[in-house]
MDTraj code that builds the backbone (N, CA, C; nanometers):
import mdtraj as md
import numpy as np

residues = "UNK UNK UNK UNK UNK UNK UNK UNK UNK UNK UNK UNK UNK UNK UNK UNK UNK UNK UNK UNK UNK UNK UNK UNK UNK UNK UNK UNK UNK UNK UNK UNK UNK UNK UNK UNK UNK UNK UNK UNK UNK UNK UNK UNK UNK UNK UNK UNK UNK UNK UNK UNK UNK UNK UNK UNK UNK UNK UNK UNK UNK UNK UNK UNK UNK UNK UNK UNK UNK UNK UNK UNK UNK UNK UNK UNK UNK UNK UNK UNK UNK UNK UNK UNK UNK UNK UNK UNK UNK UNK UNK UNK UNK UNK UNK UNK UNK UNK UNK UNK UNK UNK UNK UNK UNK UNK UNK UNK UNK UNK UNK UNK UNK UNK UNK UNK UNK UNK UNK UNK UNK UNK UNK UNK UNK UNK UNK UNK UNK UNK UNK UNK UNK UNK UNK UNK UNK UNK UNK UNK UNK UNK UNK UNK UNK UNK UNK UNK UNK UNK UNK UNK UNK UNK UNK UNK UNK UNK".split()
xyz = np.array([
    [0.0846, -0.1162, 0.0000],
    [0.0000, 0.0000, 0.0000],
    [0.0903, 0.1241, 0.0000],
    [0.0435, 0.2217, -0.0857],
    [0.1635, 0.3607, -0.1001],
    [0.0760, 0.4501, 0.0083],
    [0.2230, 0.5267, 0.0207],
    [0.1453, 0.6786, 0.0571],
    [0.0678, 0.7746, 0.0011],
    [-0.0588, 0.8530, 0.0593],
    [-0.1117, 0.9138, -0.0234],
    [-0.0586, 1.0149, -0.0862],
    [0.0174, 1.0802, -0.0174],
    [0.0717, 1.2009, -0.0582],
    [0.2106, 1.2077, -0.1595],
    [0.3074, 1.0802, -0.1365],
    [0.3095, 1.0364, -0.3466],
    [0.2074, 1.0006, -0.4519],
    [0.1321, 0.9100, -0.3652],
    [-0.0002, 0.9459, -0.5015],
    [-0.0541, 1.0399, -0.5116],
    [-0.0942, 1.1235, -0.4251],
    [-0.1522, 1.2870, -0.4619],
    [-0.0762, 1.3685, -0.5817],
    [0.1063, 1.3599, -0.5510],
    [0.1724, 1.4169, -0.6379],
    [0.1366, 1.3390, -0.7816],
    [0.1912, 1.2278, -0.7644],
    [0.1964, 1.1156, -0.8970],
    [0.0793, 1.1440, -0.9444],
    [-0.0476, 1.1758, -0.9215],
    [-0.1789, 1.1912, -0.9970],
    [-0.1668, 1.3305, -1.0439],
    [-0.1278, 1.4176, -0.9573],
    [-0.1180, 1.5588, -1.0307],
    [-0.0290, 1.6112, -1.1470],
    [0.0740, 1.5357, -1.1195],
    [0.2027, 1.5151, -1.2653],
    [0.1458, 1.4494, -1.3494],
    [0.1339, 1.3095, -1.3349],
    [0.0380, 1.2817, -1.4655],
    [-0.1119, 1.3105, -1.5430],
    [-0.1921, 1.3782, -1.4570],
    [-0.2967, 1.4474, -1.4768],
    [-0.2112, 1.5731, -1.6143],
    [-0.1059, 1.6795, -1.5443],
    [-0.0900, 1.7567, -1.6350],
    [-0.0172, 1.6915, -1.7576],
    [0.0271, 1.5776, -1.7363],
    [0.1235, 1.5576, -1.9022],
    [0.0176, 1.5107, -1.9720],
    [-0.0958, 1.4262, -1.9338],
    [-0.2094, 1.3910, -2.0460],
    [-0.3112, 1.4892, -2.0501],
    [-0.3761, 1.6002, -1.9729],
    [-0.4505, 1.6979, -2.0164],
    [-0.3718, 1.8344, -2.0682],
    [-0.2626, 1.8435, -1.9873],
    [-0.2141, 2.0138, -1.9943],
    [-0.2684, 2.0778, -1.9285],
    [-0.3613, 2.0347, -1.8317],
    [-0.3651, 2.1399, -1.7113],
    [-0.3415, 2.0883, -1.5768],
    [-0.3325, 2.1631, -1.5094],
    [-0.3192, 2.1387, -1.3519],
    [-0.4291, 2.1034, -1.2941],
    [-0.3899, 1.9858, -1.2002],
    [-0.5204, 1.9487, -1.0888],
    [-0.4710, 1.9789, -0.9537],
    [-0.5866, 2.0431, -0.9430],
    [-0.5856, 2.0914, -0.8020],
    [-0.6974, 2.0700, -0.7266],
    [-0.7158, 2.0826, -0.5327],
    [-0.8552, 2.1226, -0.4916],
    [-0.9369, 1.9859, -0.5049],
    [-1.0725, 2.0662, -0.5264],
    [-1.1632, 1.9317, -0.5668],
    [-1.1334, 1.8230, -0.6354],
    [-1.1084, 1.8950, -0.7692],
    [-1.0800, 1.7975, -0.8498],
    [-0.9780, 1.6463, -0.8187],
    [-0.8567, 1.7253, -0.7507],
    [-0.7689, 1.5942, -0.6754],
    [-0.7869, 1.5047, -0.6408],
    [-0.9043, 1.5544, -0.5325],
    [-0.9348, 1.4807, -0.4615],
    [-0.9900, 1.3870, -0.5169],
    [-1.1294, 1.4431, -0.6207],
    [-1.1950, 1.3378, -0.6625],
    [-1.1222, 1.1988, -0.7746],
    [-1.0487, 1.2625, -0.7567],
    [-0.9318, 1.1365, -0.8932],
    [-0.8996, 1.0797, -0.7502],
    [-0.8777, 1.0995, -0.6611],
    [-0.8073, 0.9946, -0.5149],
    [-0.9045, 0.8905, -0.4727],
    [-0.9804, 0.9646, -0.4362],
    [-1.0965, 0.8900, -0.4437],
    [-1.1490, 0.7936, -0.5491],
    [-1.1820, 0.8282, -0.7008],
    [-1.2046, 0.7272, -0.7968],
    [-1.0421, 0.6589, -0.8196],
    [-0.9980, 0.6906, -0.7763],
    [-0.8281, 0.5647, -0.8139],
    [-0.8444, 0.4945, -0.6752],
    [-0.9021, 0.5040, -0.5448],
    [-0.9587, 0.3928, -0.4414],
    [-1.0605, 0.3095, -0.4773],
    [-1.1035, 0.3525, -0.5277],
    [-1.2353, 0.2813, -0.5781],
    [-1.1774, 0.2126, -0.7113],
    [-1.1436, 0.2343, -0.7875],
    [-1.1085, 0.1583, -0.8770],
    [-0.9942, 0.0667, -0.8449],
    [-0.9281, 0.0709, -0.7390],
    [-0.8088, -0.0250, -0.6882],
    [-0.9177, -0.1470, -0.5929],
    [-0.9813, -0.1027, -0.5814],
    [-1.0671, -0.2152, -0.4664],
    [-1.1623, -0.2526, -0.6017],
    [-1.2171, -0.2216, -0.7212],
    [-1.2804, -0.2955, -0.7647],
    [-1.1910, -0.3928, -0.8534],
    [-1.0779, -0.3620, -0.9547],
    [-1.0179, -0.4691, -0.9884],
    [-0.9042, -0.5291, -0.8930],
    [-0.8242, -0.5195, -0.7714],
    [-0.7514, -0.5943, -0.7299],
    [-0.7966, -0.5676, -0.5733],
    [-0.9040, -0.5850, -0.5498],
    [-0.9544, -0.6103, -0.4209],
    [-0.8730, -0.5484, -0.3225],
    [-0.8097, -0.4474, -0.3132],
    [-0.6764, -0.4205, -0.1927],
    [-0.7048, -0.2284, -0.1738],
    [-0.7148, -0.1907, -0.0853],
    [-0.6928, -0.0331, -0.1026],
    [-0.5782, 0.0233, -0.1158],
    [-0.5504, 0.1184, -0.1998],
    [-0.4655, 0.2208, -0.2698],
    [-0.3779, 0.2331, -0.1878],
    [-0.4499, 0.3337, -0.0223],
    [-0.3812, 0.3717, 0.0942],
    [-0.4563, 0.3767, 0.2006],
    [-0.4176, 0.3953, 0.2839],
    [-0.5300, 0.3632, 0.4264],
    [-0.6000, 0.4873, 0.4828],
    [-0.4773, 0.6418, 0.4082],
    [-0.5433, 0.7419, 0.4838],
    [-0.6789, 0.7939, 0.4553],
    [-0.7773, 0.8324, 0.5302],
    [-0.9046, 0.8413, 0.6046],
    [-0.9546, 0.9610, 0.4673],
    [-1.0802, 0.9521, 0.4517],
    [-1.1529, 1.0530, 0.3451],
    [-1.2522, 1.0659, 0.4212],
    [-1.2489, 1.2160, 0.4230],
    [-1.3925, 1.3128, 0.4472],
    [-1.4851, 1.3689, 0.3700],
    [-1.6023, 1.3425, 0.3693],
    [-1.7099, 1.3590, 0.2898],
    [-1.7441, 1.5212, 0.2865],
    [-1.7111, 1.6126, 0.1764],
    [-1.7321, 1.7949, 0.2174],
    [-1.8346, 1.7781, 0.1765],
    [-1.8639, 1.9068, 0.1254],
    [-2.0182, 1.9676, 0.0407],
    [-2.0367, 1.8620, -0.0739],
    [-1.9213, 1.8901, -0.1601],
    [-1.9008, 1.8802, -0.3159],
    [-1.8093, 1.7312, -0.3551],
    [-1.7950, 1.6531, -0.2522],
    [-1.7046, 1.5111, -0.2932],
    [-1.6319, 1.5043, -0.1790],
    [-1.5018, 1.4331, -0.1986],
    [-1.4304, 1.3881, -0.0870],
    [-1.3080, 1.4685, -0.0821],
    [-1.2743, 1.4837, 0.0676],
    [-1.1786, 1.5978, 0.1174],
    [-1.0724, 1.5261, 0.1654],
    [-0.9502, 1.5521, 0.1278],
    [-0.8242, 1.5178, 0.2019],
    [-0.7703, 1.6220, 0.2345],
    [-0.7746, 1.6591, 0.3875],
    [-0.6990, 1.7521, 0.5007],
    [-0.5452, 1.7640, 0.4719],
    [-0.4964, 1.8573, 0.4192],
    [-0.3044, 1.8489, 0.4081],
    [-0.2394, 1.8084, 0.3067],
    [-0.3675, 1.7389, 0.1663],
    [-0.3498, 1.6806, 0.0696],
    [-0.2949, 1.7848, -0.0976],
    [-0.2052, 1.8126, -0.0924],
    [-0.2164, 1.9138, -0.2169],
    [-0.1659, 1.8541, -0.3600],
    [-0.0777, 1.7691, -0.3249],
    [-0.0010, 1.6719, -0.4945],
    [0.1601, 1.6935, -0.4750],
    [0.2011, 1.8456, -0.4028],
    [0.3122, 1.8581, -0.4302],
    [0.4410, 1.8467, -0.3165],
    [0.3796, 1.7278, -0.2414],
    [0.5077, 1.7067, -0.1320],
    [0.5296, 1.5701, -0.1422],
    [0.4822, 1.5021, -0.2285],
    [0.5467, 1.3544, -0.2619],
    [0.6642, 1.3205, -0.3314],
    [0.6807, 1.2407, -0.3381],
    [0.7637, 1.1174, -0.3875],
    [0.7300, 1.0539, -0.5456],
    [0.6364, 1.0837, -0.6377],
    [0.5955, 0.9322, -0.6661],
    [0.6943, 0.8716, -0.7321],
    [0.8152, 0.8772, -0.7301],
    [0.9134, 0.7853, -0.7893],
    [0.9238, 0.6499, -0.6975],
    [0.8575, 0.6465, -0.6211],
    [0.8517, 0.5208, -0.5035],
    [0.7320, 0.4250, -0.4883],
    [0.6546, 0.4832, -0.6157],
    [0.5049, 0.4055, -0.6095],
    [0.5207, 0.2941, -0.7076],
    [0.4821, 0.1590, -0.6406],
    [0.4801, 0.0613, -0.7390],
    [0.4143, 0.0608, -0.8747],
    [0.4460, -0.0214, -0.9625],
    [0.4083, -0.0277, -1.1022],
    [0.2992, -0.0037, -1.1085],
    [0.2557, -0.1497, -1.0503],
    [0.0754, -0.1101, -1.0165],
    [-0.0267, -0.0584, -1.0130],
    [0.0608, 0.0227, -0.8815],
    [-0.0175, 0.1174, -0.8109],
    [-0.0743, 0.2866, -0.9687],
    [0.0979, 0.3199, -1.0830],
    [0.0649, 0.3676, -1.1684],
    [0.0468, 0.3712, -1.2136],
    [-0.0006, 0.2071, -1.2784],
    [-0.0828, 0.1916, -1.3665],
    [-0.2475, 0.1952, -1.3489],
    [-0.2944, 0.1804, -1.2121],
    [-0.4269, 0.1963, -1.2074],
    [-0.4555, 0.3355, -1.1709],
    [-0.3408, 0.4493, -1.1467],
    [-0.3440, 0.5519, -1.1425],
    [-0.3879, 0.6393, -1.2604],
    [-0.3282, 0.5930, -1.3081],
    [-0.3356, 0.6403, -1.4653],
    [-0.4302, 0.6216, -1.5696],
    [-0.4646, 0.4662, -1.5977],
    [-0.6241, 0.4566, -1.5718],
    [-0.6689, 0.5090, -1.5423],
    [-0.6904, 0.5697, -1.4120],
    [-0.8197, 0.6381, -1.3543],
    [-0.7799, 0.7976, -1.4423],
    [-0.7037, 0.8218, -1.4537],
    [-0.7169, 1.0288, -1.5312],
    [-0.7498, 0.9489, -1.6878],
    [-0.7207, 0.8956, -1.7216],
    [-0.7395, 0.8523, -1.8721],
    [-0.9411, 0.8284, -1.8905],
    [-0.9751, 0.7645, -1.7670],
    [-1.1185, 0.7213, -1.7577],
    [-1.2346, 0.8319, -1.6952],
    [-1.1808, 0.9578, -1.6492],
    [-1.2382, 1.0584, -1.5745],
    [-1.1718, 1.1982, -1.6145],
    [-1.0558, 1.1828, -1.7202],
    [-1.0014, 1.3683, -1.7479],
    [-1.0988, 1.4328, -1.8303],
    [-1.1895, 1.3513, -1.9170],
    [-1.3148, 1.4605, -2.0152],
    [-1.4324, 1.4860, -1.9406],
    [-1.4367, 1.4811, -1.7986],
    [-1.5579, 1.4845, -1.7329],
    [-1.5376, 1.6222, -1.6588],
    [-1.6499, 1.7256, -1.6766],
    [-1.6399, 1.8578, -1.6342],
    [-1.6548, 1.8468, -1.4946],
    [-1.6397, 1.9497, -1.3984],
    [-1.6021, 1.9764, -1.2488],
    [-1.7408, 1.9278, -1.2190],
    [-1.8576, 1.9398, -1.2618],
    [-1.9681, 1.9709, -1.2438],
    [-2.0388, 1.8217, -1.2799],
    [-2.0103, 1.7265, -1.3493],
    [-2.0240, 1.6285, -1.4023],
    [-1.9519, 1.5287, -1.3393],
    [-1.7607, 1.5549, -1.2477],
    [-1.7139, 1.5166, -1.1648],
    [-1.8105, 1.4825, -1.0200],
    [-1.8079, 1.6041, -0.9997],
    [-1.9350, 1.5919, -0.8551],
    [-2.0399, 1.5534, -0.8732],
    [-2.1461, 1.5347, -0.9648],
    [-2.2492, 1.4497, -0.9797],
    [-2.1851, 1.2979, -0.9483],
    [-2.0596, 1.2620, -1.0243],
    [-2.0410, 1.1402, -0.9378],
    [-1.9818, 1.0930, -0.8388],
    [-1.9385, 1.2196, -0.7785],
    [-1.8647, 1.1634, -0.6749],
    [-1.9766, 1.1557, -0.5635],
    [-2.1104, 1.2716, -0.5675],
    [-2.2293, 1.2970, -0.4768],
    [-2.3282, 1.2040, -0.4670],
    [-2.2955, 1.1146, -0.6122],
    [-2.3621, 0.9732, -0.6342],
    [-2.3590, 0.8394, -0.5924],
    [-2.2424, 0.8635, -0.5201],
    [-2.1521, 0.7796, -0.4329],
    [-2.2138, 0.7128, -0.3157],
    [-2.2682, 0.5783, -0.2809],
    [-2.2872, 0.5878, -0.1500],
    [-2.2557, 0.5820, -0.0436],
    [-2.0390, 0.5859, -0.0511],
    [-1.9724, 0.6040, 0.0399],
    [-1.9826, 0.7654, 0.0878],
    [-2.0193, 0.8308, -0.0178],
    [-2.0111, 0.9726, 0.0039],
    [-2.1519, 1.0197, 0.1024],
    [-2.2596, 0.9485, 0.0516],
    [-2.4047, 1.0049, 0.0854],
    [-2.4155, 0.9227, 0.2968],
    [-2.3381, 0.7647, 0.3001],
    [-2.3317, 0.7346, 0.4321],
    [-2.2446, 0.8258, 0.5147],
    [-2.1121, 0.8463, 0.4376],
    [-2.0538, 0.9511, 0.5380],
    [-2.1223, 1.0654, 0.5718],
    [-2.2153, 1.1334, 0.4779],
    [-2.2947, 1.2773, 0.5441],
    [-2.3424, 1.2655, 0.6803],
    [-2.3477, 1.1286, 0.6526],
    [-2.4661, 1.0837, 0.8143],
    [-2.4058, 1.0783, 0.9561],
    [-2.2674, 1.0526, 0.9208],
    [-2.1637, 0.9841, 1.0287],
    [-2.0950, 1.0930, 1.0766],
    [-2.0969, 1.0776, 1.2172],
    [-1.9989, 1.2024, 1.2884],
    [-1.8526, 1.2163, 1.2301],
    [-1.7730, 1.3312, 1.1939],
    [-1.6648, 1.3110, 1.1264],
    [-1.6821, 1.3307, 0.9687],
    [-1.8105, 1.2872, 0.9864],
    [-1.8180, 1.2369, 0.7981],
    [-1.7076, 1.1535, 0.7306],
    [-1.6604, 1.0651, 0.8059],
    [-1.5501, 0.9857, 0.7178],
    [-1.5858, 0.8917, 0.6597],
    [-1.5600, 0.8851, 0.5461],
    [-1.5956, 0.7285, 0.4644],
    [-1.5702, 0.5984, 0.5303],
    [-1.6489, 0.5015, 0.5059],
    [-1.6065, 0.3461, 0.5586],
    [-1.5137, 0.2508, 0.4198],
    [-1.4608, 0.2230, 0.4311],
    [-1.3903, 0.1016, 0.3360],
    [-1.4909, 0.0296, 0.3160],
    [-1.5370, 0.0133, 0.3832],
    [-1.6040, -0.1381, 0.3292],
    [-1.7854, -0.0444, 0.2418],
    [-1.7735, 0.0873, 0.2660],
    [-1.8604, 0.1515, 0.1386],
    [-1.8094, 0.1759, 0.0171],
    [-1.6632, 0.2111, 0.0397],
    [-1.6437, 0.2399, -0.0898],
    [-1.6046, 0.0910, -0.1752],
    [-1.5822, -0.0044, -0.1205],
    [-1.6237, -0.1114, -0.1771],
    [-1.6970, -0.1531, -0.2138],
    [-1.8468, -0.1446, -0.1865],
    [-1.9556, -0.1440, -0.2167],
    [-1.9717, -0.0801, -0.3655],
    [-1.9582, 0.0079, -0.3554],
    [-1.9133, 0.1674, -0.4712],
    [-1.8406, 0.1140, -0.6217],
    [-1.7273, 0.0374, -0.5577],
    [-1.6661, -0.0234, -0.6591],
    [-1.6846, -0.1325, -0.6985],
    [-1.7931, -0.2017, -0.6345],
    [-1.9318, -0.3597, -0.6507],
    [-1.9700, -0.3041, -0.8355],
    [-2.0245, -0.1798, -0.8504],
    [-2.0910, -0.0890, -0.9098],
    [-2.0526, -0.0782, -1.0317],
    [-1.9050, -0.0572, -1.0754],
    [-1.8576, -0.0035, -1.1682],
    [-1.8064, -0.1000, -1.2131],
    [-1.7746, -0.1039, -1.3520],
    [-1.7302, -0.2283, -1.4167],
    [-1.5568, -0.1285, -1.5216],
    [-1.4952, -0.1689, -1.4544],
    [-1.3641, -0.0993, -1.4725],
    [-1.2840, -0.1190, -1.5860],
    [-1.2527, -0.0428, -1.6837],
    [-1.1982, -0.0118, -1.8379],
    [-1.0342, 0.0015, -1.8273],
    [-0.9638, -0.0887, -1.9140],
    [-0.8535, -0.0642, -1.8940],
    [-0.7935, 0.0051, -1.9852],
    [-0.7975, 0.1300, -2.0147],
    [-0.7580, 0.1944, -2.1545],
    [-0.6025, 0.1584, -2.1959],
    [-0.5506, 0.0624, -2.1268],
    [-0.3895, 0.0300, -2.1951],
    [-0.4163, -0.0790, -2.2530],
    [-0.4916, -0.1638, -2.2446],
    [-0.5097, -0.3195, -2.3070],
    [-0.6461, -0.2784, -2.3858],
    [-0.7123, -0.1799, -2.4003],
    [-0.8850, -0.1656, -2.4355],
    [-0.9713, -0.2683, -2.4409],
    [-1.0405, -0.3056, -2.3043],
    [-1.0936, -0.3594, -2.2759],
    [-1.1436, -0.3780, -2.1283],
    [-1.2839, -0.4154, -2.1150],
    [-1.2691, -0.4054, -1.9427],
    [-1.2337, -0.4958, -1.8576],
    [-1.2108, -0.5071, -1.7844],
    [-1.0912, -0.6276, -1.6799],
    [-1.1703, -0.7332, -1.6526],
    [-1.2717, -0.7319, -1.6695],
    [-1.3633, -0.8842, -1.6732],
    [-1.3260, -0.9528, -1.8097],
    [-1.3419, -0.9103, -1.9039],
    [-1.3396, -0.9403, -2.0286],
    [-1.2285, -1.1101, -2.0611],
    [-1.0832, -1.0370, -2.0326],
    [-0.9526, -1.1804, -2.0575],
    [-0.8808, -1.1581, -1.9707],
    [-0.8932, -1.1743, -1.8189],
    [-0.7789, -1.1546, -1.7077],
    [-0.6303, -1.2309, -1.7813],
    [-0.6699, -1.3289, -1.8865],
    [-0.5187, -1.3906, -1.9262],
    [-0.4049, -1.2497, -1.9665],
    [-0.4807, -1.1774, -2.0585],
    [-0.4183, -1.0679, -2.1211],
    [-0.3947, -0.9108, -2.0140],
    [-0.3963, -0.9525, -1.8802],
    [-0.4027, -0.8127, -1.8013],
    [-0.2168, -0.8223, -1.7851],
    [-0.2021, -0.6839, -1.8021],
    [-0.0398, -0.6840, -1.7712],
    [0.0075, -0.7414, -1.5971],
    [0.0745, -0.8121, -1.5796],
    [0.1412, -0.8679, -1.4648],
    [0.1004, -0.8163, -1.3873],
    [0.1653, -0.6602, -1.3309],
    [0.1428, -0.6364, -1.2514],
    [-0.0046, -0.5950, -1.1431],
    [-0.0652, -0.6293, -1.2797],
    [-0.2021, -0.6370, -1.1750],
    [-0.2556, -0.7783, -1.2056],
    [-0.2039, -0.9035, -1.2038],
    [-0.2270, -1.0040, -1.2184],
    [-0.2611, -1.0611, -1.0709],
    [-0.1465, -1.0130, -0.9398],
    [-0.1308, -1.0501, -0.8650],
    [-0.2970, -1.0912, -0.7722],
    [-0.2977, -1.2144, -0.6928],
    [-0.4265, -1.2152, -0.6114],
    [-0.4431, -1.1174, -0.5138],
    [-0.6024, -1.0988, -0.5096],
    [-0.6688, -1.0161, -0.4602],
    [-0.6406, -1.0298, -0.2958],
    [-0.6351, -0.9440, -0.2453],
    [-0.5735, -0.9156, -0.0883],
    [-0.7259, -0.8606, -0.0565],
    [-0.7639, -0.8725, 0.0996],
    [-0.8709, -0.7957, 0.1352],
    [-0.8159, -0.6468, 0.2240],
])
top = md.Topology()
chain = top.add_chain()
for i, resn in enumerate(residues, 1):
    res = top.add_residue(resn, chain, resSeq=i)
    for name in ("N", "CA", "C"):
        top.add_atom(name, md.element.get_by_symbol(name[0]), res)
traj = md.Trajectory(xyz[None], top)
């Protein structure tokens, strides 16, 4: 499991070399969030352990900005389902972002919960939901697990 705050960076560097713009703020977040969710729906394991807060508008990471990491230390893996996720969510407007992140029902249980922090085992639920696209092989990961690159071959961890 990496740290978030190389993946915060590692998503914000590669966010700008495939769009050309900067992610910041909301938006960050919400790629942190859909790259958890998409790590628990194809390899059953979470991303990172640190805690998400449910704001107004999607999910909040406290101290989280992109630019005090590392990601030269994040496994293969881990950047390849990173990357995936901006490739599967960079044409979706801010506004079209938060419709799904508000659609969420890790997002809508945390409103309820003191703290508002998400549960793991919702956003698993979340990622029950989505049927996950691998834009490097084109195809979705149900489809020929024979043909998934190695490093996400490995068995599913809970």
């Amino acid at each position: 499991m990496d740290n978030l705050t190389n993946i915060a960076t590692y998503v914000r560097e590669a966010y700008l070399l495939v769009t050309g713009q900067d992610l910041t703020g909301q938006r960050l977040a919400d790629f942190l969030y859909l790259a958890q969710r998409e790590q628990l729906a194809v390899r059953n394991r979470p991303l990172y352990r640190e805690p998400i807060t449910a704001g107004l508008h999607g999910p909040v990471f406290p101290g989280i900005d992109g630019k005090d990491g590392d990601p030269n230390v994040l496994e293969e893996g881990t950047r390849y389902c990173l990357k995936n996720t901006i490739l599967s969510y960079k044409d979706l407007s801010d506004g079209e972002l938060e419709g799904v992140m508000i659609e969420q029902q890790s997002w809508q249980n945390a409103q309820n919960r003191p703290g508002k922090q998400y549960e793991l085992e919702d956003i698993r639920k979340d990622a029950g939901e989505i049927r996950p696209y691998d834009h490097f092989c084109d195809m979705y990961y149900d489809e020929d697990s024979e043909n998934l690159p190695e490093e996400l071959r490995e068995e599913p961890q809970p």
